[in-house]
C-alpha positions in Angstrom: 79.8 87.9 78.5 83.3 86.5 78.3 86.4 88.6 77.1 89.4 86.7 76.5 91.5 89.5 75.5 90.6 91.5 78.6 93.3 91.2 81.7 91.9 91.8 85.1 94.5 93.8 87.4 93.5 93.5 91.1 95.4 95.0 94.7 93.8 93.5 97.4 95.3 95.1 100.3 93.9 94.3 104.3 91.2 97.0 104.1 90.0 98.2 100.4 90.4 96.3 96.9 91.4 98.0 93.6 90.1 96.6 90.5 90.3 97.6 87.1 90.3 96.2 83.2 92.8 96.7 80.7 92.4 95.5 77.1 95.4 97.1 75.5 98.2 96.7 78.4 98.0 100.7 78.6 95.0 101.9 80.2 92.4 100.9 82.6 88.7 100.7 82.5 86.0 99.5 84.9 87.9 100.4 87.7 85.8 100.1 91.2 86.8 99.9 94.7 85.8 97.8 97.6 85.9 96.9 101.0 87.4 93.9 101.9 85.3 93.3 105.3 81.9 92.7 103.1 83.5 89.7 101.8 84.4 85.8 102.8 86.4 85.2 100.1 88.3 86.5 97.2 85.9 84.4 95.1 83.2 85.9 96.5 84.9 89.5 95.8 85.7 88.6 91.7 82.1 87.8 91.4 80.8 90.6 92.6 83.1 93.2 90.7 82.3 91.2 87.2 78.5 91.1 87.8 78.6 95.0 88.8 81.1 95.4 85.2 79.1 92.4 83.4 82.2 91.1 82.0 83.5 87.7 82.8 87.3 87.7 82.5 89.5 85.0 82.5 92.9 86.1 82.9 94.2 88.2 85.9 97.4 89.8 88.1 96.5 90.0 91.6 98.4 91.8 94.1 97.2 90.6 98.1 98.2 92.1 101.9 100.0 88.5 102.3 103.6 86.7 101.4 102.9 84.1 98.2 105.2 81.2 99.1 102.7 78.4 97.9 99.0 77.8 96.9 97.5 79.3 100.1 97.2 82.6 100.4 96.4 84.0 104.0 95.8 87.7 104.4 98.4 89.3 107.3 96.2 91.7 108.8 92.4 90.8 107.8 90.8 87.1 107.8 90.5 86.3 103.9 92.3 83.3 102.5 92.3 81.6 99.3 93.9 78.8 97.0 95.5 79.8 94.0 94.9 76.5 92.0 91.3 76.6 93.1 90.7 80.1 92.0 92.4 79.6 88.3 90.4 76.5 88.0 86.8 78.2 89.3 87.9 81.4 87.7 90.9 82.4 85.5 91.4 79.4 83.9 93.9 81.1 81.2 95.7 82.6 83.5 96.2 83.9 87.1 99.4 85.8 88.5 99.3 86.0 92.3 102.5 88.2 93.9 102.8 90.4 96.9 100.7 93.8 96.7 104.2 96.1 97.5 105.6 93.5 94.7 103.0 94.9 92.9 103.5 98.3 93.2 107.0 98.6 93.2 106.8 97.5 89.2 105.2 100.6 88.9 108.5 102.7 89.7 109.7 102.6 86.2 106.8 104.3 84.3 106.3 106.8 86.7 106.0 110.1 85.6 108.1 113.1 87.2 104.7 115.0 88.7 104.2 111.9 90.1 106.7 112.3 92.4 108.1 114.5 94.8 111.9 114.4 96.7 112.2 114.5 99.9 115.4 116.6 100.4 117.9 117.5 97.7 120.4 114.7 96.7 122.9 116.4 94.0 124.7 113.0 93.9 123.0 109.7 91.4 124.5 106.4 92.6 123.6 103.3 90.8 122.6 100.6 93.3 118.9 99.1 94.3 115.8 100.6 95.4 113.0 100.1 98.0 109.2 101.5 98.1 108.0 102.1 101.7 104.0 101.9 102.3 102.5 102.6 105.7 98.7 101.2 105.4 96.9 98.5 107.3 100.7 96.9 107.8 103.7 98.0 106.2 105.0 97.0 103.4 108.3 96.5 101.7 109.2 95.6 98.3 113.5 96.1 97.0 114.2 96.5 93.6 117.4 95.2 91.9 118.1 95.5 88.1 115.0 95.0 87.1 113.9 91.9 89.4 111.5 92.6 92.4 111.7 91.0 95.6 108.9 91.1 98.5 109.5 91.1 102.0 108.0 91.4 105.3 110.5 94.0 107.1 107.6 95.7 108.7 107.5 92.8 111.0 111.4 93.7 112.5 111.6 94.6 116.4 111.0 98.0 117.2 114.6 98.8 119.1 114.6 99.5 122.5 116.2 103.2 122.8 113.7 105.2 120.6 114.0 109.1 122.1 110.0 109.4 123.0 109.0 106.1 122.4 110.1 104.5 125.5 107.4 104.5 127.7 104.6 103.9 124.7 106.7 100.8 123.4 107.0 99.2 126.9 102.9 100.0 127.7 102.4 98.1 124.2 104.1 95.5 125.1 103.6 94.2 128.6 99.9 94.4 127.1 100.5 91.8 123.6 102.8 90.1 125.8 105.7 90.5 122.5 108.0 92.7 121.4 105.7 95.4 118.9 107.4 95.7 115.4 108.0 98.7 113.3 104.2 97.5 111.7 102.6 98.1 115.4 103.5 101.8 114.6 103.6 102.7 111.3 100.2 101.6 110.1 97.0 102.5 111.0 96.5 100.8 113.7 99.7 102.5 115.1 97.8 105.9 114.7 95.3 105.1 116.4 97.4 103.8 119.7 99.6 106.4 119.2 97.1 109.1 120.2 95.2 107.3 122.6 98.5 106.4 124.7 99.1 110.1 124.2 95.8 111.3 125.4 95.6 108.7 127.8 91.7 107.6 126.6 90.6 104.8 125.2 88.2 106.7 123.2 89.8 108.2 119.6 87.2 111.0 118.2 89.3 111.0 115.3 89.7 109.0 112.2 93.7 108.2 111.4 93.5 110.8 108.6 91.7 113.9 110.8 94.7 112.8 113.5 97.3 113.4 110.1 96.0 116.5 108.9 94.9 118.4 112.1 96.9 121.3 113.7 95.1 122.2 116.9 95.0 119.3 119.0 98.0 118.9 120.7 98.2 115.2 120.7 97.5 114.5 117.0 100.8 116.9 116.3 102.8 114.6 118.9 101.5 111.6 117.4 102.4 112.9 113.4 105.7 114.0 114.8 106.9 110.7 116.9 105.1 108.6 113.7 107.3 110.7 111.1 110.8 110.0 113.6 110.1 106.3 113.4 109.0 106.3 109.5 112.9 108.2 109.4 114.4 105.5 110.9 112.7 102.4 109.6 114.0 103.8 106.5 117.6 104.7 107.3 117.4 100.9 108.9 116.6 99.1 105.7 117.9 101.3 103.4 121.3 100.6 104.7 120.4 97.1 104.2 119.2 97.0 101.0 122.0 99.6 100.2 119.2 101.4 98.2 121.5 104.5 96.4 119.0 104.8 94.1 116.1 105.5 96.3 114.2 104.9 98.4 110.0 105.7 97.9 107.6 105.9 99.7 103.4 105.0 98.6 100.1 105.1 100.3 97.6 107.6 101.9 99.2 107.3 105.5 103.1 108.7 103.9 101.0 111.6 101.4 99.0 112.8 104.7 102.2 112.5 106.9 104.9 114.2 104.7 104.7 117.2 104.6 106.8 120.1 102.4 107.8 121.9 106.0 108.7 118.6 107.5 111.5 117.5 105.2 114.1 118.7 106.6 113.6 117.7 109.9 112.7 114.1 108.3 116.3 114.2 106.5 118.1 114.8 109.3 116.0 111.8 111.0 117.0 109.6 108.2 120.4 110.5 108.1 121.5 110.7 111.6 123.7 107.9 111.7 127.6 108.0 113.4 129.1 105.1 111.1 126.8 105.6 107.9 125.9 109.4 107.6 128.4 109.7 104.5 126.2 106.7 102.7 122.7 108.3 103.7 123.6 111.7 102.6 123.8 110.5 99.3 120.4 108.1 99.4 117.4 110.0 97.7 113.5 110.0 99.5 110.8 110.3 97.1 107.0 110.3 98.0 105.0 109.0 95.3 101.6 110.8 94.9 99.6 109.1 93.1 97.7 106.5 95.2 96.5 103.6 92.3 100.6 102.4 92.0 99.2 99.0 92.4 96.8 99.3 89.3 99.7 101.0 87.2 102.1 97.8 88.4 99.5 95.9 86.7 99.9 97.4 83.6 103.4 96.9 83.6 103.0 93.6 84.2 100.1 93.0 81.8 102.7 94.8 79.1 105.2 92.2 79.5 103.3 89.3 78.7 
């Protein structure tokens, strides 16, 4: 069954897809989620999600883990590529919008509602200026906000730098082993959990998922690892918010950020993000926000779907 008036809004991010129908640009229906590593292609993926729904649509926005500079998209962190002209002609032949998942997201800002979000510190002062939204996932993504224009980026990939207080040794093990310099991403993902502790525990073997290592208080090296993962989330964002000169905020999205911040850590997380000797004045008065609910993508959508 074909339903031209339905718009499919999809996040395909490295590790799990989002997908959802909207008829009337305001709410969602059908939503399921999957796992990307059960599929070859994003073809493949559609397919499957409309014969579980038994809808055929023809009109999507689609959010993917990947920069969209031309026809080819190629996944960052998982092996899944696919041609935008070739999946509008096989697929969504009315239309097909194809723009970075943080892109995505960071539309969402706007219709947010205020129990939806939670600041991080106390900011008395509003500036007018930009804004960024943060996510820690698979990779780490970026998207800036000016006006009302959105603009992707791939800042997670900037060099780690070399002077990090507790990092030293972890970030020099890292690499003499990839045989690079490791990047803010190496770290603040996932993956970066996960070597995190086992450097820390000096064990290849990691009993615990990155979530358990977020959350537990007894072991002694998943509290180093949430600590030294929450100083360099501090200064990734003092880094680009000082280049985006975000004085309207800066956010932060994802699973990884909601299990990490906590209420007792802010203030230590603050004075992380603020500790600059040239910039301190600037930073003082740049608000943190975490952003609670974890479909953003799926509302980004909507906005999108809204505007036409």
């Amino acid at each position: 069954m074909t339903a031209s008036n339905k718009i499919l809004i999809a996040e395909l991010g490295a590790t799990k897809a989002r997908l959802a129908i909207t008829e009337d640009q305001k709410t969602l229906i059908n939503l399921e989620e999957f796992q990307l590593q059960d599929f070859v292609s994003a073809d493949q993926l559609f397919n499957k999600y409309f014969d579980k729904i038994n809808v055929q649509v023809d009109r999507a926005i689609v959010g993917v883990a990947a920069p969209v500079l031309e026809d080819e998209i190629r996944f960052t962190n998982i092996d899944i590529e696919f041609n935008q002209r070739t999946l509008k002609e096989g697929i969504f032949q009315k239309q097909l919008w194809v723009l970075n998942d943080l892109e995505l997201q960071a539309h969402a800002l706007e219709c947010l509602d205020s129990e939806e979000i939670l600041e991080i510190g106390d900011i008395k002062e509003e500036k007018k200026g930009s804004k960024i939204l943060v996510s820690p996932g698979t990779g780490l993504g970026l998207a800036g906000i000016v006006g009302n224009q959105v603009i992707f980026t791939e800042a997670g990939h900037l060099n780690l730098p070399s002077n990090l207080q507790g990092f030293n040794s972890i970030i020099k093990r890292f690499e003499q082993k990839k045989e690079r310099m490791a990047t803010f991403e190496d770290f603040l993902s996932g993956k970066g959990i996960n070597y995190i502790y086992c450097q820390l525990s000096n064990s290849n073997i990691n009993p615990y998922s990155n979530e358990e290592i977020l959350i537990n208080s007894e072991d002694p090296n998943c509290l180093k690892t949430r600590d030294l993962m929450l100083y360099l989330l501090a200064i990734f964002l003092r880094y680009v918010a000082l280049i985006w000169g975000s004085t309207s905020g800066v956010y932060l999205s994802g699973s990884i950020a909601n299990s990490l911040i906590r209420t007792s850590m802010h203030k230590s997380f603050r004075k992380d993000f603020e500790n600059s000797s040239t910039m301190r004045e600037l930073l003082l008065k740049i608000p943190t926000y975490l952003i609670k609910d974890l479909n953003l993508g799926l509302k980004g959508g909507l906005k999108l779907a809204s505007k036409g």
